[in-house]
KOLZAFI-728508 format. One record per residue: residue in three letters; x, y, z of N, C-alpha, C, O in turn. Coordinates in steps of 0.05 Angstrom, whole numbers, padded with zeros to 5 digits, always signed. Atoms other than C-alpha are relative to their C-alpha. Example, Ala and Ser with C-alpha at 12.3 -4.5 7.8 and 13.67 -1.06 7.14 Angstrom:
Ala+00018-00024+00000+00246-00090+00156+00018+00024+00000+00039+00024+00013 Ser-00016-00024-00001+00273-00021+00143-00015+00022+00014-00005+00044+00018 
END
This chain:
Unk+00010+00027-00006+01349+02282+01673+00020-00022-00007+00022-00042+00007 Unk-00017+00020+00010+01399+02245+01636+00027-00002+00020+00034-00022+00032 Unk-00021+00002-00019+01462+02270+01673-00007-00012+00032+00010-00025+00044 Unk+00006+00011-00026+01424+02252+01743-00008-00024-00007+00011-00034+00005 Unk-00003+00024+00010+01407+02183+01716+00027-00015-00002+00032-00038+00006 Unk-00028+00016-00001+01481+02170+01702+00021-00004+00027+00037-00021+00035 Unk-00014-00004-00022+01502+02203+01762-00010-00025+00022+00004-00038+00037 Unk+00015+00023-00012+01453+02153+01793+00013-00025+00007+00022-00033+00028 Unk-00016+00017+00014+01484+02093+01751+00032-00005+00016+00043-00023+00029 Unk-00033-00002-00020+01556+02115+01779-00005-00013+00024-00002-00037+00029 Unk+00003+00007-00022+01540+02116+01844-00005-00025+00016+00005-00035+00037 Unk+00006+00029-00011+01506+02052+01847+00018-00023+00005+00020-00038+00025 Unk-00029+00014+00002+01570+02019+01818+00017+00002+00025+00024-00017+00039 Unk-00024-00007-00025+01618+02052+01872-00019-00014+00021-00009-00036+00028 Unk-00004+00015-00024+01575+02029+01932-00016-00028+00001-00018-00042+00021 Unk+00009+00032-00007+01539+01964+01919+00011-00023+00010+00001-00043+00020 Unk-00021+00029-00004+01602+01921+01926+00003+00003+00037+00005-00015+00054 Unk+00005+00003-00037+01598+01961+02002-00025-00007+00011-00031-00019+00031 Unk+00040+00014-00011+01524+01947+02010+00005-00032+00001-00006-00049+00015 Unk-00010+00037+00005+01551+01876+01994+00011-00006+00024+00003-00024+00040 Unk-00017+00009-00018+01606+01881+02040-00016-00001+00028-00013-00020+00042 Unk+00015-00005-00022+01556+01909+02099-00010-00030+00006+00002-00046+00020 Unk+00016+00020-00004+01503+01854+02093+00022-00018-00003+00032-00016+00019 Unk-00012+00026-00011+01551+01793+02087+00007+00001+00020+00007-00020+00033 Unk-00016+00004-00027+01580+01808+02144-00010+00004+00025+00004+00010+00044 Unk+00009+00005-00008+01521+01804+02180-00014-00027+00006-00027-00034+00026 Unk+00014+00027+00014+01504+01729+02139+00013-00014+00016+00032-00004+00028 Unk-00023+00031-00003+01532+01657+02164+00010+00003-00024+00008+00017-00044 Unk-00017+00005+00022+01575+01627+02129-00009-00012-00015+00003-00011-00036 Unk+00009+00018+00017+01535+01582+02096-00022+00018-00027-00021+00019-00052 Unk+00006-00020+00018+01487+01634+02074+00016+00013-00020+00011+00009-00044 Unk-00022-00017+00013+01545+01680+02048+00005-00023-00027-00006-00021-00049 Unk-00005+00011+00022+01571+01628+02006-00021+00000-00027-00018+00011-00049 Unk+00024+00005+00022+01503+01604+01969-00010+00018-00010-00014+00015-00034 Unk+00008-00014+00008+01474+01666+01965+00017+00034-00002+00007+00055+00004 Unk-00020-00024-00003+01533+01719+01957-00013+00025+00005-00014+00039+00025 Unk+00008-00024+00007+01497+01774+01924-00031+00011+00019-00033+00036+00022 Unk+00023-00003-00017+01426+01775+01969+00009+00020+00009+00033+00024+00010 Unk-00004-00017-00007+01415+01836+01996-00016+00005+00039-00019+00026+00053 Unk+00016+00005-00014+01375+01806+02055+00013-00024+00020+00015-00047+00010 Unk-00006+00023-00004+01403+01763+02104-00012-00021+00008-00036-00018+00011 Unk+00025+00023-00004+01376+01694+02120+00017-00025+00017+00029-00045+00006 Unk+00007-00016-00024+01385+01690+02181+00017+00029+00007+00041+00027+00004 Unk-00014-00024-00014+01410+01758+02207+00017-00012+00031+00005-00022+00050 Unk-00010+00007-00020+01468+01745+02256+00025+00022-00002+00037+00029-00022 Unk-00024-00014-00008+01520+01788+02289+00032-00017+00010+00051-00007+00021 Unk-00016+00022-00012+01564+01718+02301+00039+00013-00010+00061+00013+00001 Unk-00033-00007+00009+01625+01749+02250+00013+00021+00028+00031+00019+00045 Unk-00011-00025-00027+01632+01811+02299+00022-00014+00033+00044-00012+00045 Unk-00004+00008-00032+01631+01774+02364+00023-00021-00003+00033-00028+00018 Unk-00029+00022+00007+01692+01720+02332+00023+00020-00005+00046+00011-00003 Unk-00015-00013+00007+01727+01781+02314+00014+00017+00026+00038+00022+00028 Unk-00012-00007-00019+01727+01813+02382+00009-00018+00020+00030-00013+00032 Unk-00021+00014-00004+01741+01755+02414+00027-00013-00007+00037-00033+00002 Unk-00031+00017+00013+01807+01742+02374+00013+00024+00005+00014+00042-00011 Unk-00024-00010-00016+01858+01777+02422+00017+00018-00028+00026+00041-00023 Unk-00008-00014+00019+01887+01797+02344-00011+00024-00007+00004+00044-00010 Unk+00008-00017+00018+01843+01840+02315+00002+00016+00017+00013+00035+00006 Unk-00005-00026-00012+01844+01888+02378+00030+00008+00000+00037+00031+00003 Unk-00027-00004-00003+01920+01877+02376+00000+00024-00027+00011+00046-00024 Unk+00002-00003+00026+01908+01898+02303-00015+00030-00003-00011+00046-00021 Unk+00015-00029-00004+01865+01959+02320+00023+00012+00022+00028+00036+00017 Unk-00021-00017-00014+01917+01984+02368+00024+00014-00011+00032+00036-00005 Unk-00024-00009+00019+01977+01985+02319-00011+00022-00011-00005+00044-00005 Unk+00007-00020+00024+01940+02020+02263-00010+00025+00018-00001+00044+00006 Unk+00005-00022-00015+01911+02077+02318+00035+00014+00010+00042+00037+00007 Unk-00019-00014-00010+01981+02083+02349+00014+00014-00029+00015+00039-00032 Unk-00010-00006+00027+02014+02087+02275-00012+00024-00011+00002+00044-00009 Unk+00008-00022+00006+01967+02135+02245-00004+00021+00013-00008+00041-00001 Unk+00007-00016-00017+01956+02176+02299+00033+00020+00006+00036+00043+00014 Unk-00024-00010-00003+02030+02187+02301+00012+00012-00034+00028+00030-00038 Unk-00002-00009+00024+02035+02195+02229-00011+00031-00014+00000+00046-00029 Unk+00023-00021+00013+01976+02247+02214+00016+00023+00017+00027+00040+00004 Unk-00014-00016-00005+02009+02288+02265+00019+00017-00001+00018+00041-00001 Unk-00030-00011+00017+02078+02300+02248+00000+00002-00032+00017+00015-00045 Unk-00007-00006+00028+02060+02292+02177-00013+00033-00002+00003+00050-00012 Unk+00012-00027-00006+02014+02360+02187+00023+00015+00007+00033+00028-00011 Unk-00022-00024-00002+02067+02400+02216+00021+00001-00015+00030+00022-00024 Unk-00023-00004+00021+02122+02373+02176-00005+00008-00031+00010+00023-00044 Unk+00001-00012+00019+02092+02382+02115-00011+00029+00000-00006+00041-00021 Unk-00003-00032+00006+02070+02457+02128+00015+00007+00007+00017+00030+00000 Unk-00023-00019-00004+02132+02473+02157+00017+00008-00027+00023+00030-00036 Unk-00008+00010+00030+02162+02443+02090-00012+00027-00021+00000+00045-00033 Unk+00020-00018+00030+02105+02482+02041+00009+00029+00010+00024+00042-00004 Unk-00019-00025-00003+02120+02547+02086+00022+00014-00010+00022+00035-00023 Unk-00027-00004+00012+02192+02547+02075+00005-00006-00030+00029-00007-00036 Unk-00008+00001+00020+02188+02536+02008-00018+00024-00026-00012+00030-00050 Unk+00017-00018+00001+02132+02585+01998+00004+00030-00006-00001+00045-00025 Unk-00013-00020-00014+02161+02640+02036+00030+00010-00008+00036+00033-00017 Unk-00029-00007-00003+02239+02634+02035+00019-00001-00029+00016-00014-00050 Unk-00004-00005+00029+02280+02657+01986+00028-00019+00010+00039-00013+00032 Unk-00027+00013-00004+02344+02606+01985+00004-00016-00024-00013-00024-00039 Unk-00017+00012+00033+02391+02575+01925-00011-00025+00005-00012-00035+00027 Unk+00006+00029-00001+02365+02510+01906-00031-00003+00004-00038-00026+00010 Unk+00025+00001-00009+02289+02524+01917-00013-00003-00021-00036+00002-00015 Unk+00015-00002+00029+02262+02519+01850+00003-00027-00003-00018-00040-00008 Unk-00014+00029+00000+02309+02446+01849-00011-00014+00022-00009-00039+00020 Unk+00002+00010-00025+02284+02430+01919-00033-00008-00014-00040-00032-00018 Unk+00035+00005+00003+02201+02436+01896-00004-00013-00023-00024-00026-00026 Unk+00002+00020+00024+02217+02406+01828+00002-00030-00001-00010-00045-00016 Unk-00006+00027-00010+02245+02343+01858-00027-00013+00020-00031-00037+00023 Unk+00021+00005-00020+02180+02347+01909-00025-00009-00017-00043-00024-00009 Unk+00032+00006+00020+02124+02340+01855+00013-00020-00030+00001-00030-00050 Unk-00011+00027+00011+02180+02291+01822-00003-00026+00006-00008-00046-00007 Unk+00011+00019-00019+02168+02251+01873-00030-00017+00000-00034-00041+00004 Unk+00020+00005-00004+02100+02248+01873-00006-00006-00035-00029+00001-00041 Unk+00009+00013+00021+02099+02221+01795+00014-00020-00002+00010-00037-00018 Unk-00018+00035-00005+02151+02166+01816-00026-00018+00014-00039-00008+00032 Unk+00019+00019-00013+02097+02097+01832+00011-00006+00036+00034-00011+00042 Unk-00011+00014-00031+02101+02079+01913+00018-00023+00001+00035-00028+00018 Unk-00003+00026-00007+02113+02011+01892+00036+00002-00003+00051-00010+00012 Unk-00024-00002+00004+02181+02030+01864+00019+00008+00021+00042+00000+00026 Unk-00025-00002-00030+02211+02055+01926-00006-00018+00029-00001-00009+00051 Unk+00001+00019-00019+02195+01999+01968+00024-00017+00006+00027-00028+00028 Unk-00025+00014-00008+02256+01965+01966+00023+00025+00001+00037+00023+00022 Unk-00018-00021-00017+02302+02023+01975-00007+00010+00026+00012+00013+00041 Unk+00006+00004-00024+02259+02036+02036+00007-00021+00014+00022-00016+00033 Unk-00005+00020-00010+02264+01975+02059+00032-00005+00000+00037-00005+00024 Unk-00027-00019-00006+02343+01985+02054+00013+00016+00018+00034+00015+00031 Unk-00011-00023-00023+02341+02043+02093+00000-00010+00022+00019-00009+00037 Unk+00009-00003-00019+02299+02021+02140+00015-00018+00013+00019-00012+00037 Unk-00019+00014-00010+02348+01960+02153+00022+00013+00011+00028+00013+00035 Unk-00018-00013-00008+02405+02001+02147+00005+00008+00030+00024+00002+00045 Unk-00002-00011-00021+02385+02041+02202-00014-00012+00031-00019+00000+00051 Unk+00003+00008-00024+02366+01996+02251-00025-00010+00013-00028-00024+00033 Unk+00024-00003-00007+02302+02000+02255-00027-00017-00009-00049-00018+00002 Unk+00021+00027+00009+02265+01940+02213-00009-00017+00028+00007-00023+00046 Unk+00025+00007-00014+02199+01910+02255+00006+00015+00028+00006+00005+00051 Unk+00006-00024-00019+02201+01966+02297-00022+00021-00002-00022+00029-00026 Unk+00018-00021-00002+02142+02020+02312+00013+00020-00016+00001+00029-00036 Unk-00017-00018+00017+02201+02070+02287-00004-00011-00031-00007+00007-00047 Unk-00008+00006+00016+02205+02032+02231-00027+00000-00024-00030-00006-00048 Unk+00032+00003+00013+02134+02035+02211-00011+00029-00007-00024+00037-00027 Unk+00012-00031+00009+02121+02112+02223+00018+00017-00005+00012+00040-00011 Unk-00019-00029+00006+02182+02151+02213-00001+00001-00029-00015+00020-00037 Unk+00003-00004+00032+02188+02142+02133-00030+00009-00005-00032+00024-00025 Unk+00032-00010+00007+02114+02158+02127-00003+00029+00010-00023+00041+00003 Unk+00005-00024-00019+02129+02229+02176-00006+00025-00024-00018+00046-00017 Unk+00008-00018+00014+02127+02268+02103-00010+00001-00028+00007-00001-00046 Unk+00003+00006+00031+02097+02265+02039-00001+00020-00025-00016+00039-00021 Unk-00006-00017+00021+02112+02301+01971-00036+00010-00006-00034+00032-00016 Unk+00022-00003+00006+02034+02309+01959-00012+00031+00021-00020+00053+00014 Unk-00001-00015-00032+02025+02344+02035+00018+00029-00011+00006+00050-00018 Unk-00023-00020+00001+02087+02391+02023-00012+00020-00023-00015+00043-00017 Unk+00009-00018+00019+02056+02418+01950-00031+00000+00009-00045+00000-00012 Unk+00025-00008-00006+01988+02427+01981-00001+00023+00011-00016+00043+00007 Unk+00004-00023-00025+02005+02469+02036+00020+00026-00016+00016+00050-00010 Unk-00016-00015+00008+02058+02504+01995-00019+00023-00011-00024+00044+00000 Unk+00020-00008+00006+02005+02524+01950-00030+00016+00014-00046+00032+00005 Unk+00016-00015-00019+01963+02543+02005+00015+00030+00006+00011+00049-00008 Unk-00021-00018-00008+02009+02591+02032+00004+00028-00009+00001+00051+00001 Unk-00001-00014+00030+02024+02621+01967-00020+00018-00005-00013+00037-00018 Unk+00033-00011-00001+01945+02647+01969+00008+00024+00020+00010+00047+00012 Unk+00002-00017-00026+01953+02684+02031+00020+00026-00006+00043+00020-00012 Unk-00016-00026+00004+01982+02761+02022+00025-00004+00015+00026-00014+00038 Unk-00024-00001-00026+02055+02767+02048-00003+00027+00016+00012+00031+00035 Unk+00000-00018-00021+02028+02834+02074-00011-00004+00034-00013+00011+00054 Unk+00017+00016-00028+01994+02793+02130+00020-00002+00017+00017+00004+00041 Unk-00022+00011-00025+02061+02771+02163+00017+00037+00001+00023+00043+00024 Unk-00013-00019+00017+02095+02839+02135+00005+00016+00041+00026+00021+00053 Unk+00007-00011-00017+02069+02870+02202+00017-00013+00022+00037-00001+00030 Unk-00012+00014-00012+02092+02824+02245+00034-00007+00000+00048-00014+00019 Unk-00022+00006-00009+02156+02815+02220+00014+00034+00015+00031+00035+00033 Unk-00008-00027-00014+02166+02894+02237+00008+00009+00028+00026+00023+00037 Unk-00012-00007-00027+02150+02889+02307+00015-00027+00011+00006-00036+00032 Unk-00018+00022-00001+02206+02826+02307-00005-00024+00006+00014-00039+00011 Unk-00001+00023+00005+02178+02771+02307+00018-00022-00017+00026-00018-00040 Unk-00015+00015+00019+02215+02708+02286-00012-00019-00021-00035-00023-00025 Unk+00019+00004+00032+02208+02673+02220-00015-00021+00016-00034-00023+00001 Unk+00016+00030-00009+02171+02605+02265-00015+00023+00017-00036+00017+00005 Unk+00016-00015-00020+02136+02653+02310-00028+00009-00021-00051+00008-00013 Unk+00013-00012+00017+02103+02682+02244-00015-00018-00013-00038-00014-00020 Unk+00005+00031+00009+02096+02611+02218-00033-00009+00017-00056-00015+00010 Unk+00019+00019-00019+02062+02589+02280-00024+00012+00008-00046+00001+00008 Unk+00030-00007-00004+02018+02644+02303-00022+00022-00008-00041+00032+00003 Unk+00012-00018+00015+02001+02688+02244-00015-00016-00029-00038-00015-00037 Unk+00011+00012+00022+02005+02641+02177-00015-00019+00006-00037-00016-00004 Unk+00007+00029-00004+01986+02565+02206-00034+00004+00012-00051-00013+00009 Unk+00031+00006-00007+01917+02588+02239-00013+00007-00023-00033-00005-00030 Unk+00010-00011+00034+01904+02624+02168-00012-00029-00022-00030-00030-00039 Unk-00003+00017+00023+01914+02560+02134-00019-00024+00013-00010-00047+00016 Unk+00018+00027-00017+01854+02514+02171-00003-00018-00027+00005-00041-00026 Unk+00015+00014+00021+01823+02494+02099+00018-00027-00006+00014-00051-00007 Unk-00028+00021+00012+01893+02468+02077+00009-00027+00024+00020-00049+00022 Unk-00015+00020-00023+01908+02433+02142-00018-00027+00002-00011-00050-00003 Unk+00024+00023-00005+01838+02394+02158+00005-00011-00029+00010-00034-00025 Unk-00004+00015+00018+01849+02372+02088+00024-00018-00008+00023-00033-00028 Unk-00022+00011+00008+01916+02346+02088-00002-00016+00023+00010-00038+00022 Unk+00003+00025-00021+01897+02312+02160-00015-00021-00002-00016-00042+00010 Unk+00027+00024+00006+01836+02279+02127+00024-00027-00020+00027-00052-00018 Unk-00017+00018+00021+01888+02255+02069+00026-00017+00011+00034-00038+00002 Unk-00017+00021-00017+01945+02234+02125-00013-00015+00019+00002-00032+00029 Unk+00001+00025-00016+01902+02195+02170-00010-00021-00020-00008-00045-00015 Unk+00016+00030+00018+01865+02152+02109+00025-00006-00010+00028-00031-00009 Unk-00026+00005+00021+01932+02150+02071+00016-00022+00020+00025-00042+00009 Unk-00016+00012-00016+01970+02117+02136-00025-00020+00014-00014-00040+00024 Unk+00009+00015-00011+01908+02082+02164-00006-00025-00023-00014-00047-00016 Unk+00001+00020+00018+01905+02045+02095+00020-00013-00006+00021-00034-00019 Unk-00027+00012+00014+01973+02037+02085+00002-00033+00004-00001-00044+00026 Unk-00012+00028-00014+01993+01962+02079+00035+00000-00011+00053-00005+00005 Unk-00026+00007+00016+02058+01962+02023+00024+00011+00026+00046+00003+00032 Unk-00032-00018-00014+02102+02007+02071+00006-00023+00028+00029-00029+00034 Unk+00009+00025-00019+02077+01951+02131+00014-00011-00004+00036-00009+00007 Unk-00007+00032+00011+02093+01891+02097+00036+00009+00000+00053+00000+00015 Unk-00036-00004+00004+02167+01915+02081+00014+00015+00023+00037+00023+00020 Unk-00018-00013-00022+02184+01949+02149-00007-00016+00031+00001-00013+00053 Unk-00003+00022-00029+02162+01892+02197-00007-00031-00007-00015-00037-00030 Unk+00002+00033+00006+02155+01814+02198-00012-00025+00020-00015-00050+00018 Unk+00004+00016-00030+02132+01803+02275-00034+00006+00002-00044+00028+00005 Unk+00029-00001-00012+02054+01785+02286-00006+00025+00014-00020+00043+00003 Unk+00004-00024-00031+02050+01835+02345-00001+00029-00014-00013+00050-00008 Unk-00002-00039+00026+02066+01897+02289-00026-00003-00020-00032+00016-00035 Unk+00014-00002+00029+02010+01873+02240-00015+00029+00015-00012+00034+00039 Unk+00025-00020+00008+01957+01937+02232-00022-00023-00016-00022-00045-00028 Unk+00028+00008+00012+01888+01927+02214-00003-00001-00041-00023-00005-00055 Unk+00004+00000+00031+01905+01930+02136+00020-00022-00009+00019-00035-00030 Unk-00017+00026+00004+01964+01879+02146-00019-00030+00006-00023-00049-00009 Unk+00030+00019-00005+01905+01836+02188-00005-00011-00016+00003-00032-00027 Unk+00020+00005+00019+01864+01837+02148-00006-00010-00033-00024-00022-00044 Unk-00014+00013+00029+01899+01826+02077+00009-00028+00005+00010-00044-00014 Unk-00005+00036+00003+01921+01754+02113-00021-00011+00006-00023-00034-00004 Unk+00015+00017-00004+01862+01737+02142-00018-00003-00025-00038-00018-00025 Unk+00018-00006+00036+01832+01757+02059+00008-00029-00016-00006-00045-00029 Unk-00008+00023+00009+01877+01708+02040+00014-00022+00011+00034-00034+00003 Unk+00009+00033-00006+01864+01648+02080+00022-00009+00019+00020-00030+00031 Unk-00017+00006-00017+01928+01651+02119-00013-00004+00033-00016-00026+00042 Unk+00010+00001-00022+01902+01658+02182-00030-00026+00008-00038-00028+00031 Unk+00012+00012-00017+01847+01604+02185-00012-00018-00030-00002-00017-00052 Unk+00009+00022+00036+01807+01550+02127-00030+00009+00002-00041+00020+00021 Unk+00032-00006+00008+01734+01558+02098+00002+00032-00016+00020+00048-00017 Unk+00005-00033+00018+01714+01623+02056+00005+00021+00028+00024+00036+00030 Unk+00003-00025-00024+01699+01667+02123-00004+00024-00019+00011+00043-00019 Unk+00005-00015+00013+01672+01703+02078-00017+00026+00015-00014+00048+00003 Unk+00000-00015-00023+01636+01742+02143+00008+00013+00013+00000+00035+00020 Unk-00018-00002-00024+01690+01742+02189+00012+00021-00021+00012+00045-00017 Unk-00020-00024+00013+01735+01774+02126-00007+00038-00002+00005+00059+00002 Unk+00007-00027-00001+01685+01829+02112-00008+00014+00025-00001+00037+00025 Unk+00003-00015-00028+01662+01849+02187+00026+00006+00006+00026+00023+00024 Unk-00018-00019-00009+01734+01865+02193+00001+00023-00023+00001+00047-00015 Unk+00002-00032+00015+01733+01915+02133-00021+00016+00001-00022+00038-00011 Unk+00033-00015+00003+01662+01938+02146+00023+00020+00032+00031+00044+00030 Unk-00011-00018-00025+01700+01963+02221+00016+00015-00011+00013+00039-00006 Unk-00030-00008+00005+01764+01979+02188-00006+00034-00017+00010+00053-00017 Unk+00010-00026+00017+01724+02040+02143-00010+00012+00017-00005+00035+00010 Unk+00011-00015-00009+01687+02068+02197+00014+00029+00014+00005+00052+00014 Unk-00006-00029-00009+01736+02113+02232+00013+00023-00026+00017+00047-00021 Unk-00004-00017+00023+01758+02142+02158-00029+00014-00014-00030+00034-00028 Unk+00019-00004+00010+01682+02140+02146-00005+00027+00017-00003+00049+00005 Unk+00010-00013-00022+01662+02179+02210+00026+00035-00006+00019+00058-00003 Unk-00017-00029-00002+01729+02234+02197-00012+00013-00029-00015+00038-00029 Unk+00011-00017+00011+01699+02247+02131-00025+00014-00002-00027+00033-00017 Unk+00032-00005-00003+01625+02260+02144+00002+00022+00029-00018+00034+00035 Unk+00005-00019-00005+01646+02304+02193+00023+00026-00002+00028+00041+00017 Unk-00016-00020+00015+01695+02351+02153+00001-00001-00019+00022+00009-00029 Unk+00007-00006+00019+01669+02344+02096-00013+00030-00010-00012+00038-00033 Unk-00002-00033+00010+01650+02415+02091+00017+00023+00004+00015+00046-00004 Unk-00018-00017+00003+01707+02438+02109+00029-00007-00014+00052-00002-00005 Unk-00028+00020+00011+01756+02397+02062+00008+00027-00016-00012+00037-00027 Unk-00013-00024+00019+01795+02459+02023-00009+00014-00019-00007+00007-00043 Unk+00005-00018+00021+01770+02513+01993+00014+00015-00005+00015+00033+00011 Unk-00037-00019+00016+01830+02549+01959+00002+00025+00017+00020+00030+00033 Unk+00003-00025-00002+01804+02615+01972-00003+00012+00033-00002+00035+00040 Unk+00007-00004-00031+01788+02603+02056+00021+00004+00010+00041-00007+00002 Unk-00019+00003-00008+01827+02627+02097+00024+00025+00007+00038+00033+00026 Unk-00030-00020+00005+01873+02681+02061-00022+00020-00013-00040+00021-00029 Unk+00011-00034+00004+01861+02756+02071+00005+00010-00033+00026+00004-00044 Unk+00005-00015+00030+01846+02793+01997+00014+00027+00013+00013+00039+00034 Unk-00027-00027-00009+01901+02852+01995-00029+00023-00008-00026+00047-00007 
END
C-alpha cells in the first residue's frame, strides 16, 4: 500500500507539469496567464494550433528535425552495430584501448565537446549545412557499448557454421548475427531517434541560418521571446505538446519490445 502510494506520488510529479503543458495550450492567452495552473480551460480554444500551422516556420521547423533524425537514427543503427560487432567479435591489437576510450567517452559531459565540434565542423567545411548537422551525430559511444554487449550474449557457435560454408565476415554480420539482435536494435533506434529529435546543443553550434532551425531550435527561441512579445504562453506550449508526440507515439508502440538482454540469442 505504501510503495503504490509513493509510486502514485512520483508519478504525479513527472506528469502534471505535462497535464499543464496539454491544457494551456488549449487556453487564450489571457486565461493562461491569470490562471496558469487550472486544469480546465475557460474558454477551450484550439487558436494556439491554428497560429502555429499557419506560421510557414514551424512546418519549416518540422521538416528539418524529420529530415535530421530520420537520417541520423538510421546510420546511427548500422554504424553503431557494425562498431559493437567488430569489437565484439574481432580479435585485433588495440581493442581493449579502442572500447576503453568508447565508454570514456560516454563519461566525458556533451557540453564539453561542443566547441571542438564546432571546430571541426568549420574546419571541414561544412558549418550551417544539413551535413553539418547530421554527420557528427552518425555514431554514439552509448549505441556502440549496447550493441557490443548485445552481441557478446549470442553463442559464437551460431556464426561458427556459417563461417565453414564461407561466408564473409559482413555476410555473417548481416544475415546471421543483425536479425538475432532485434531487442538491441529497436532499442537503440528508440534511443537514436529521441536523442537526435531532441537534440538542440549540437544545432545551435553547427548552423546559424533560420531555414536550418529544427523543432527544438524553434522552439527554444520562440520559449524565449525571440521570435515574437507577450507570454504566448499557448503558442509556446502547443509547439511542445506537437513536438513529443512522434517520440510519444514510437514509444507506446515498442515499448514491449525495448531490450531484453536475453531475446534474441540462441542458449548453447
Amino acid at each position: 500500500g505504501l510503495s503504490y502510494g509513493v509510486l502514485v506520488a512520483i508519478a504525479v510529479v513527472f506528469l502534471f507539469p505535462f497535464v499543464i503543458a496539454v491544457v494551456t495550450s488549449f487556453k487564450t492567452e489571457p486565461d493562461a496567464t491569470a490562471n496558469p495552473l487550472t486544469l480546465i480551460p475557460s474558454p477551450f480554444t484550439t487558436e494556439a494550433y491554428s497560429q502555429l500551422f499557419k506560421d510557414q516556420d514551424f512546418l519549416l521547423w518540422v521538416k528539418n528535425s524529420v529530415i535530421v533524425t530520420l537520417s541520423v537514427t538510421f546510420f546511427r543503427v548500422f554504424l553503431d552495430s557494425l562498431a559493437g560487432y567488430a569489437l565484439a567479435r574481432l580479435r585485433f591489437r588495440g581493442r581493449a584501448a579502442v572500447f576503453t576510450m568508447i565508454v570514456a567517452v560516454m563519461a566525458v559531459p556533451g557540453v564539453v565537446l561542443l566547441i571542438p565540434k564546432f571546430l571541426m565542423i568549420r574546419q571541414l567545411g561544412i558549418y550551417d549545412t544539413y551535413q553539418g548537422m547530421i554527420i557528427p551525430l552518425f555514431v554514439d559511444a552509448a549505441g556502440i557499448f549496447i550493441m557490443k554487449n548485445f552481441f557478446e550474449s549470442i553463442p559464437v557457435s551460431v556464426e561458427e557454421s556459417a563461417r565453414i560454408d564461407g561466408a564473409s565476415l559482413f555476410r555473417i554480420y548481416w544475415s546471421i548475427v543483425l536479425p538475432m539482435a532485434w531487442p538491441a536494435l529497436i532499442t537503440l533506434f528508440i534511443l537514436s531517434f529521441q536523442g537526435s529529435w531532441n537534440e538542440l546543443a549540437h544545432f545551435i553550434i553547427s548552423t546559424q541560418s533560420t531555414s536550418l532551425n529544427t523543432l527544438t531550435k524553434g522552439v527554444a527561441q520562440l520559449a524565449s521571446g525571440q521570435l515574437g512579445s507577450g507570454n504566448r504562453y499557448p503558442l509556446k506550449l502547443a509547439a511542445s505538446v506537437l513536438m513529443t508526440i512522434p517520440v510519444a507515439i514510437l514509444f507506446f508502440i515498442f515499448q514491449r519490445r525495448i531490450m531484453n538482454a536475453s531475446a534474441g540469442a540462441v542458449k548453447e
